[in-house]
C-alpha positions as CSV (number, residue, x, y, z in Angstrom):
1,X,0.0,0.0,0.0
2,X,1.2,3.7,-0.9
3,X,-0.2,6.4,1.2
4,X,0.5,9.9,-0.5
5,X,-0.3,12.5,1.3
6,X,-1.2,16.5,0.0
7,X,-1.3,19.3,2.2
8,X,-1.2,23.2,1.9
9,X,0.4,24.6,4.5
10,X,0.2,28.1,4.4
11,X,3.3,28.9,5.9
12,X,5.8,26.0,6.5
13,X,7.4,27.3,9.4
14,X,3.6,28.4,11.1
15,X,2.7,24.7,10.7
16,X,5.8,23.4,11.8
17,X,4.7,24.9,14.9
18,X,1.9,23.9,15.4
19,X,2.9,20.3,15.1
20,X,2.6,19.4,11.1
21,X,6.1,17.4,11.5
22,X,5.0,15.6,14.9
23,X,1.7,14.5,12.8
24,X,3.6,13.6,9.8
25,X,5.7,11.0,11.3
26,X,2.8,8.7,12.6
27,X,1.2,8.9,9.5
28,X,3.8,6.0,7.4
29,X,3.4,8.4,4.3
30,X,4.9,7.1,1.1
31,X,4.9,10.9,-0.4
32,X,3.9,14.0,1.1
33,X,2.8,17.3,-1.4
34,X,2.9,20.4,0.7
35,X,2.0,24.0,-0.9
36,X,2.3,27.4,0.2
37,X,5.8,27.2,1.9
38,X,6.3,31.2,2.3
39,X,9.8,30.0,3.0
40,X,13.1,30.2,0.7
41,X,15.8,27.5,1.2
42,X,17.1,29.9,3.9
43,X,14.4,29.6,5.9
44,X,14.1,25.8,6.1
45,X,15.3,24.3,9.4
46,X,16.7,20.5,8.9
47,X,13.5,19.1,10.0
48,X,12.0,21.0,7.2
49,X,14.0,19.9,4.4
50,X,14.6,16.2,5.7
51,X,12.4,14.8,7.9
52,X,12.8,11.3,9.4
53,X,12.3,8.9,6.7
54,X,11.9,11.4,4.3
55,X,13.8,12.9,1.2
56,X,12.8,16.5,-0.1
57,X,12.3,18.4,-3.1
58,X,11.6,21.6,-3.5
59,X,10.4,24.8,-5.7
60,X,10.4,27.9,-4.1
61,X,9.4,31.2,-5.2
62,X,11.6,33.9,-6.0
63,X,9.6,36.3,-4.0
64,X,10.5,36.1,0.3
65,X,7.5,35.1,2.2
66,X,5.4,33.5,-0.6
67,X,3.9,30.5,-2.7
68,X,6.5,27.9,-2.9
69,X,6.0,23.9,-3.3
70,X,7.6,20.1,-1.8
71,X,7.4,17.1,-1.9
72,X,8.4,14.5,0.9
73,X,9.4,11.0,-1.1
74,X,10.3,7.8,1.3
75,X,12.4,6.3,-1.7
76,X,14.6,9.0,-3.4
77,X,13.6,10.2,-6.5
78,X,14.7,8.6,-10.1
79,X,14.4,11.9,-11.7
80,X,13.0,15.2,-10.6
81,X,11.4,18.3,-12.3
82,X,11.3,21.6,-10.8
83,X,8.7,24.4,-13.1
84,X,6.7,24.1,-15.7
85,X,9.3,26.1,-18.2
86,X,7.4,29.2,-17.9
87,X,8.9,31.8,-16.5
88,X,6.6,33.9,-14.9
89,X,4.8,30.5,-13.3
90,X,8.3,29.3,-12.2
91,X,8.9,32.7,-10.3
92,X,6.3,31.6,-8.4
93,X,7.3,28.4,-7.2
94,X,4.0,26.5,-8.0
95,X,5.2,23.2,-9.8
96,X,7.0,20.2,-9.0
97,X,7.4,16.4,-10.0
98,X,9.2,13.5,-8.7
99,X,9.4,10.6,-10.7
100,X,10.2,6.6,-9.2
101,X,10.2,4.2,-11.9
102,X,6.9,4.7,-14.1
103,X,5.1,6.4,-10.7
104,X,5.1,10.2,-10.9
105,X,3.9,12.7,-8.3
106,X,2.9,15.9,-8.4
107,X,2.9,19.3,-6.4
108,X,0.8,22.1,-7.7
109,X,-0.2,25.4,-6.0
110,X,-2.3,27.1,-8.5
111,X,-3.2,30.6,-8.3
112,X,-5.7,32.1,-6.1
113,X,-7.1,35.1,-8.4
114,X,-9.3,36.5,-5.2
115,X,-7.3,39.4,-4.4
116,X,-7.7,41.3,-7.8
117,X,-8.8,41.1,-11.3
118,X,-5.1,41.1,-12.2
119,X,-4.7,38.0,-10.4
120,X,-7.1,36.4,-11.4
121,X,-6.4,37.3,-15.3
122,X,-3.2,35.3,-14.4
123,X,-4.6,32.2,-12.9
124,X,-6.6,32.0,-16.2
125,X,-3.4,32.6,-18.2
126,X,-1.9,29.9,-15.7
127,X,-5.0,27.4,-16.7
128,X,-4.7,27.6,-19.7
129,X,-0.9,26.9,-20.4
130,X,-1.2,23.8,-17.8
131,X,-3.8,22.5,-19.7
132,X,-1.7,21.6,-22.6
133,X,0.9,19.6,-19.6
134,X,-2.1,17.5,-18.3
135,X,-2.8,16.2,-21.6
136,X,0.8,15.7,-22.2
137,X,1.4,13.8,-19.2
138,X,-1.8,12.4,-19.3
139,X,-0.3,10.9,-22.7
140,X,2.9,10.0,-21.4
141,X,1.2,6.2,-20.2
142,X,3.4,7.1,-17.0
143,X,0.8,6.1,-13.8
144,X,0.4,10.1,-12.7
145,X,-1.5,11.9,-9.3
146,X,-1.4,15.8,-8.7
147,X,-1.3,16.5,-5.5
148,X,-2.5,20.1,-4.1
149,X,-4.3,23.3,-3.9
150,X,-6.3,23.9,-7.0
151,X,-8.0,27.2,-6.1
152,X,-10.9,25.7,-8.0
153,X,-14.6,24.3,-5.8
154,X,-15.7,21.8,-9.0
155,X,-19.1,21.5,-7.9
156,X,-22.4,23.0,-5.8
157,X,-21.1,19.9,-3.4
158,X,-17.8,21.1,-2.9
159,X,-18.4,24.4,-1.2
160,X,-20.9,25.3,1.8
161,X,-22.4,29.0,0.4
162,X,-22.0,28.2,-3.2
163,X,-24.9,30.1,-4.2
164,X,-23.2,33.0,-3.1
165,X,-19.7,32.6,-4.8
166,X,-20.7,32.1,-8.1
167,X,-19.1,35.4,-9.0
168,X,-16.3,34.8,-7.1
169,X,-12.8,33.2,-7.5
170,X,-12.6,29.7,-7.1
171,X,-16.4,29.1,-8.3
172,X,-16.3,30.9,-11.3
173,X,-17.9,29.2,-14.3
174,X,-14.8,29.3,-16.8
175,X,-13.2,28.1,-13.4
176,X,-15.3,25.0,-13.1
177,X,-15.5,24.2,-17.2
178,X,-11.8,24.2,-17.0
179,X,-11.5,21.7,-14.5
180,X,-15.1,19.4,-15.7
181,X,-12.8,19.7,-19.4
182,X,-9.7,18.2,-17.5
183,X,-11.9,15.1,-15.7
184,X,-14.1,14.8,-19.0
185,X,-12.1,16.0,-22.4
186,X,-8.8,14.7,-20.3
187,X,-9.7,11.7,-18.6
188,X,-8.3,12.4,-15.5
189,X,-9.7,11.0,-12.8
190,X,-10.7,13.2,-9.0
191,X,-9.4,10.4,-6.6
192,X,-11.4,12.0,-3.5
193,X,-14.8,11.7,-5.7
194,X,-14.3,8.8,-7.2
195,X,-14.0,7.0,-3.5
196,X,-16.1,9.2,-2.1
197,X,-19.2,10.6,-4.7
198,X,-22.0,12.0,-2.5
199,X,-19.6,13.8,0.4
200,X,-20.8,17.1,1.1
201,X,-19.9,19.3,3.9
202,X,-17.0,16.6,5.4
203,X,-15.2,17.1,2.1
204,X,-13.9,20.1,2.6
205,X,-10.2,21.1,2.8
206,X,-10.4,24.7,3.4
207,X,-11.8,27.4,5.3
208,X,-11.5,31.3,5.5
209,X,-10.0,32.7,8.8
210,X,-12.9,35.4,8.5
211,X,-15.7,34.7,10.7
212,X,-16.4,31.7,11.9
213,X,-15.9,30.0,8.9
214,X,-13.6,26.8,10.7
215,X,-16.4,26.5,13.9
216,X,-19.2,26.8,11.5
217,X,-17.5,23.8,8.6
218,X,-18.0,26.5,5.9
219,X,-15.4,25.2,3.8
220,X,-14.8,24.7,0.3
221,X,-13.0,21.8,-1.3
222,X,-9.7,22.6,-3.2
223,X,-7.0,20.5,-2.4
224,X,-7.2,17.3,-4.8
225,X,-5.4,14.4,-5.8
226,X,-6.0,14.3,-9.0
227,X,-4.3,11.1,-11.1
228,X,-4.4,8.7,-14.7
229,X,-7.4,6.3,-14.6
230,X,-5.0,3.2,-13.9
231,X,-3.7,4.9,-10.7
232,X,-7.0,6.0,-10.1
233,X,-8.7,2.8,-9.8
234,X,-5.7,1.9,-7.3
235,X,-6.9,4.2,-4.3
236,X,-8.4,2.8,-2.2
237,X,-8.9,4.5,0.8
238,X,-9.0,8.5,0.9
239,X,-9.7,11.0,4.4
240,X,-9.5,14.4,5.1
241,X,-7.4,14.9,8.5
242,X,-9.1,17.2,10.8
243,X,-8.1,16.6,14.7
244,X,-5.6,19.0,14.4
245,X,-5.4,22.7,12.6
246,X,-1.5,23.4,10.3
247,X,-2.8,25.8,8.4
248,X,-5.8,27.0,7.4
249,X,-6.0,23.9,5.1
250,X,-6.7,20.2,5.7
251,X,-4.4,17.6,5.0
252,X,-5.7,15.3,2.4
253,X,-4.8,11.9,2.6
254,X,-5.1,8.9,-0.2
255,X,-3.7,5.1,0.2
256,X,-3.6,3.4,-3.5
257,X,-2.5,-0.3,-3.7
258,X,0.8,0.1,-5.3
């Protein structure tokens, strides 16, 4: 059994303190896909960059105190891919792959475009060059699963108030056609809904640090696993970790028999 694990952190160091690390090591994670470091190699204690058991890889953004992804690996890594080969997405840190025989595994931080129209004109640019990579990997007949924070609610299931953010980023129509395209036109295949097809308000992985939002479960689901139908049909077992608070994320948590 392979358990691979995906988990925004919002702040490696912040959840590192609040006990991300002491979690980790009871979990017997094969890989672990962490988002949102905020941290540059600088920053990153020992712990952070190898923890027991654990080798890591990372991408981080050129800007201090921002985006940034990693990924934990058990085995070290055949081969490993840091960016899309895109500049301006690379700057950001938001894209990394690990590859172990014909197995590869994915970090991904897409962009949030909820603090301006600017941003959000960039997650669409962002889309829509990453489209073009899923189907190429998707072609690739390597077993694939994209790990992470896709700033994207698919459904009216995957969000508490989505009758009221359907103007807003993250539920945004050409948002949600992009992603149906990359399940549909694709054939990739949403590892949390596949196991788990009618899960409503326990399926979400993130909540807003405005109002009550954590107390009251008004959540939205963004974090994914996303992988090839052959992997796909491997999971077996998928949970969203809630006892304890990292970040204002959920760790997301999949076991495939590999």
């Amino acid at each position: 059994m392979t358990r691979i694990i995906s988990a925004n952190l919002n702040g490696i160091r912040s959840a590192s303190t609040k006990g991300f690390f002491t979690w980790l090591a009871d979990q017997n994670a094969d890989f672990v896909c962490v988002q949102e470091l905020k941290a540059q190699a600088a920053d990153m204690t020992a712990e952070m960059l190898r923890p027991a058991g654990f080798s890591g890889y990372f991408h981080y953004a050129e800007k201090k105190g921002y985006s940034g992804v990693g990924i934990y690996s058990k085995q070290p890594a055949d081969k490993v891919i840091v960016g899309l080969g895109h500049a301006d997405i690379d700057s950001e840190g938001r894209y990394l792959e690990v590859q172990l025989g014909n197995l590869s595994v994915i970090s991904l931080y897409l962009p949030s475009g909820s603090s301006s129209e600017e941003r959000q004109t960039i997650k669409y640019s962002v889309m829509a060059r990453f489209y073009p990579h899923l189907a190429d990997l998707y072609a690739s007949g390597r077993d694939v699963v994209i790990c992470g924070d896709w700033n994207i609610a698919h459904q009216q299931i995957d969000l508490k108030n989505w009758r009221g953010n359907q103007k807003n980023s993250g539920f945004l129509p050409e948002e949600r056609a992009w992603l149906t395209q990359v399940f549909t036109q694709l054939g990739w295949v949403d590892v949390y809904r596949r196991l788990c097809p009618e899960a409503g308000e326990e399926c979400y992985t993130w909540w807003s640090n405005r109002g009550q939002a954590w107390a009251k479960n008004v959540g939205w689901r963004i974090d994914y696993q996303v992988a090839t139908p052959a992997l796909a049909a491997k999971a077996v077992t998928t949970s969203i970790y809630k006892a304890q608070r990292f970040s204002d994320h959920a760790p997301l948590l999949a076991d495939y028999d590999i």
